[in-house]
N, C-alpha and C positions, 0 to 999 in steps of 0.2 A: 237587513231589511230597512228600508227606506221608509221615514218616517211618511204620512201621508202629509198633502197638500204643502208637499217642499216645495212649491214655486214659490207659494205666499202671495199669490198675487191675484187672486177671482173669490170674491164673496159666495160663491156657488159652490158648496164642495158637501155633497149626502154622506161622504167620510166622514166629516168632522161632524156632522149629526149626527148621526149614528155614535160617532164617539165619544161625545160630548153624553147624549144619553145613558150609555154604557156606562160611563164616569160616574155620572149621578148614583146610578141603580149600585152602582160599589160602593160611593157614600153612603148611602144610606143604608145598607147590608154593614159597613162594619161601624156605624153610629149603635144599630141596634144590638150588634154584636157588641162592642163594649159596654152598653147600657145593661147588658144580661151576664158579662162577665165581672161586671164589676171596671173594669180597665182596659185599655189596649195595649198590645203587643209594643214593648217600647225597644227603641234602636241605642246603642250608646251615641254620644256627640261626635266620636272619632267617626261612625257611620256614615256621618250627615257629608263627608267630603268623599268622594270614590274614586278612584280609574275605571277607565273605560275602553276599551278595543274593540273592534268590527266584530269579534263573533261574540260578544256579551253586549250588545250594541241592543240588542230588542230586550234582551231582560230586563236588562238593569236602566234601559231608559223609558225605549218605549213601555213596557209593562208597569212599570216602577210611576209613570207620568199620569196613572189613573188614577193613583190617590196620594200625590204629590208632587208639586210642578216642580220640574229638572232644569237647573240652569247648568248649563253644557260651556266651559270653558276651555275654549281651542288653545293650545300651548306648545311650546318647545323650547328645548334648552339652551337652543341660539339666543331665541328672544329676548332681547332684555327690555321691554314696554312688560313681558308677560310676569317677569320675575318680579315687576312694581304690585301689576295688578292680580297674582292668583293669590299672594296672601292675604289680600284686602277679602277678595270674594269668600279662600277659607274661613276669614273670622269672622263674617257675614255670617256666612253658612250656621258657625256655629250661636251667630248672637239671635239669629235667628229661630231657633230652637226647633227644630223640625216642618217650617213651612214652607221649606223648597230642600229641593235637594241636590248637592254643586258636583256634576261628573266632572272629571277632569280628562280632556282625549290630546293625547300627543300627537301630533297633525304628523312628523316626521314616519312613525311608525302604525298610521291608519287614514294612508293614501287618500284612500275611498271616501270614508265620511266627510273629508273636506269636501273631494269636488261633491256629492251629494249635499252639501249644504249650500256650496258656490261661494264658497271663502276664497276670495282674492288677497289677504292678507292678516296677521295674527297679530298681539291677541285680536280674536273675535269670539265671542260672548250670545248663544241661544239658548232659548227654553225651548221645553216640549212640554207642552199642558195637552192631558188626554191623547196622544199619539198627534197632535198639532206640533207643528215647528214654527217657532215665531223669532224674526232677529230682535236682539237687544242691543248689541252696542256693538260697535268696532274700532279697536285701537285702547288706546287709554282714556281714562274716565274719573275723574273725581268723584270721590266717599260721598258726598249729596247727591250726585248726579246718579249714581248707580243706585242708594237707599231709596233715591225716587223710583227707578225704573224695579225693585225688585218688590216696593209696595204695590206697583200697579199690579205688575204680574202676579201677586198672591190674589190680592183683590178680585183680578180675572177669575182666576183658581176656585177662590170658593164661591163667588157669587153664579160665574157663568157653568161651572164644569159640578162645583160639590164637591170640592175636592178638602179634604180634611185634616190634610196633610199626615205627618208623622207623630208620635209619642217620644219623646225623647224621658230617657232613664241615667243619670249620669254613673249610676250601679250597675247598668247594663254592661253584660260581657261583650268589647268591640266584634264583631263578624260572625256572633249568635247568629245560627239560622232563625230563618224567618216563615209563619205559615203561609202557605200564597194565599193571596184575596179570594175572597170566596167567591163562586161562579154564580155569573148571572144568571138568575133563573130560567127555564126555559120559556118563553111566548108561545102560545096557540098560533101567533100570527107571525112565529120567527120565521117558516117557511115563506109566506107571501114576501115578509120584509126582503128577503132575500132575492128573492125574485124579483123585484122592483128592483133592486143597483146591480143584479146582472144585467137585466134590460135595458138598463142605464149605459153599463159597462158597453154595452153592445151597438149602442144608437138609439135604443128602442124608445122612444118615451112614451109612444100609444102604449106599450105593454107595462111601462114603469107607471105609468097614472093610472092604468086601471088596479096593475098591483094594489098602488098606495089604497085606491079608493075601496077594493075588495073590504082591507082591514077597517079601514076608517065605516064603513056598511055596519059591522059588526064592537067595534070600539072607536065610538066617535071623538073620544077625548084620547087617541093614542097618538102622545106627542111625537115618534119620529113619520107617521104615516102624514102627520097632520104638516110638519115641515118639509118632508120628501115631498109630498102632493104639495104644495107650494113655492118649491123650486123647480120641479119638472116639467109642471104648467108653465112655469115662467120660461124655462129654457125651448119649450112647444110653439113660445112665443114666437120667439126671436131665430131659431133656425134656421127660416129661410128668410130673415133680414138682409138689407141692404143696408149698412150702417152708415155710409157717406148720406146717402138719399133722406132717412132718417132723422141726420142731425142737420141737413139743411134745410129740413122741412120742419122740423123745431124751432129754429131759428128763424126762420120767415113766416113762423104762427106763432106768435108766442102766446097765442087767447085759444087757438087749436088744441081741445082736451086732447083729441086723440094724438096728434102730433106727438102732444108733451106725454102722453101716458107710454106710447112707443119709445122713444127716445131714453124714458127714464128705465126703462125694461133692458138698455142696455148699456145703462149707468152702469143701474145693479148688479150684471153679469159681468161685466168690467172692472167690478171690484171695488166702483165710486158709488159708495154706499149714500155717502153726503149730501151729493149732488145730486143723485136720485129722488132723495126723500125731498131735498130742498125743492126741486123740480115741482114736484106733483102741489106740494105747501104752498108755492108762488102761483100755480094754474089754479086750485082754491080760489088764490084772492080774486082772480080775475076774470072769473066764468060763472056760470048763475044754471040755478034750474037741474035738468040733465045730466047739461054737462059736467056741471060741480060735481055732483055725485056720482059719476064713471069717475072719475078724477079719485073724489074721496074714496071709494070702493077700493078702483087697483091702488093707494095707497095701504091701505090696511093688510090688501094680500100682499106687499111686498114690506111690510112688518114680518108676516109670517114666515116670510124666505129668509130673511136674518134674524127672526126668533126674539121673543115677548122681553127676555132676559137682558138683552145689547141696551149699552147708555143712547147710544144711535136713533134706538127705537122711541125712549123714554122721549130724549129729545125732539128728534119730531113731531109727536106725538101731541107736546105742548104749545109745538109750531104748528100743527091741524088744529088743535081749539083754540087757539088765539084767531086763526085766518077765519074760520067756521062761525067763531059767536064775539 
């Protein structure tokens, strides 16, 4: 199985909402569960490092990635860049004590997952947080340089996703079975949810926005309806855009809310998250009345499309009250 939003490459993805949510609800499912058991389920530190092959590829990563971010260490026996760097990443791993977890995939003997990830060369180095695939490095990499990148990614982990990582036990028997995470509850509204990224899947977005809006009718604070309904509009947007047309008419308005409000509509489907938000902060300064406020408005709904959580957000955010007051 193919991890979702393997391109890596569009800010728009109801997978990774959806996944991201999912993730939470399992956080906090086994926070309460260890607070009632007294403990959690702990792994030995031999655990913390694994192999991995194409048909344990969804357990033990993608599954394994909801309450643990996986860094994925592409390898082989030729390599010698990988024989410097997977011992570094094992004693990571283990110094680490359960806040990521290091698969190791022999790229000679699991064809597949390379080109699924579009590794042009090894070592190469990914996580998967909540069934996301994110690149970290490629090639060789200095003990700073990698302890920086494996803080961000926890940091990701538990602020963005919940994620709560591992128990580590060093009295744990290594390859003890484990009990699966406990099932997300069922929603009244899991049916509509579904319906909305069929619709999706399908082209539909009249059908995927009224979905969302059904649930949100009924649960106005339900956070994946409320971020689905906020990127589906936005993709309702842009559809039948002309992007050249678009961005030269951005450029030859630069005081035009609505210009800059289109334009930044497909910043953010583009995956230039930055530039979007910067976009809409800089038309702020320079429009008054009105227009300001279509401006400030579709800013705030395209917070919602990358979600309350993102430093992204945070930062704009202070970049609107700064331009505003």
């Amino acid at each position: 199985m193919q991890p979702r939003n393997m391109s890596m490459s569009g800010a728009v993805d109801l997978g990774a909402v959806k996944a991201a949510q999912e993730a939470k609800t399992k956080a906090e499912q086994a926070r309460a569960e260890a607070a009632r058991t007294g403990g959690a389920d702990a792994v030995s530190p031999a655990d913390l490092v694994i192999d991995v092959d194409e048909a344990g590829f969804e357990s033990d990563v993608l599954q394994r990635s909801t309450e643990v971010p996986v860094v994925i260490d592409f390898w082989a026996e030729w390599c010698e860049p990988c024989k410097q760097l997977s011992p570094v990443l094992e004693r990571l791993a283990v110094e680490y004590n359960g806040r990521f977890l290091l698969a190791k995939i022999d790229v000679d003997a699991n064809q597949a997952l390379m080109q699924q990830f579009g590794i042009q060369g090894i070592p190469a180095v990914f996580a998967v947080v909540a069934g996301q695939a994110l690149p970290l490095f490629q090639g060789a990499a200095g003990e700073a340089q990698i302890r920086q990148t494996l803080d961000q990614l926890v940091q990701v982990g538990e602020e963005r996703f919940g994620l709560i990582g591992l128990t580590v036990d060093p009295e744990a028997e290594p390859g003890a079975a484990r009990p699966a995470a406990p099932e997300r509850p069922v929603s009244p509204h899991d049916a509509a949810l579904e319906t909305a990224v069929r619709a999706l899947d399908a082209g539909d977005l009249d059908g995927a926005v009224q979905a969302y809006k059904s649930v949100l009718a009924e649960e106005p604070g339900n956070t994946e309806a409320k971020l689905g309904l906020a990127q589906a509009e936005l993709l309702q947007r842009v559809q039948d855009a002309d992007p050249q047309r678009v961005r030269q008419e951005a450029a030859d308005k630069p005081g035009d809310a609505q210009a800059q409000i289109a334009a930044a509509d497909l910043d953010l489907v583009g995956g230039h998250v930055e530039d979007a938000f910067g976009r809409l902060v800089d038309a702020v300064r320079v429009t008054a009345g009105d227009e300001r406020n279509a401006v400030r408005v579709r800013l705030l709904e395209l917070f919602e499309v990358v979600g309350a959580d993102d430093p992204r957000v945070a930062a704009a955010r202070r970049a609107l009250a700064r331009a505003l007051f």
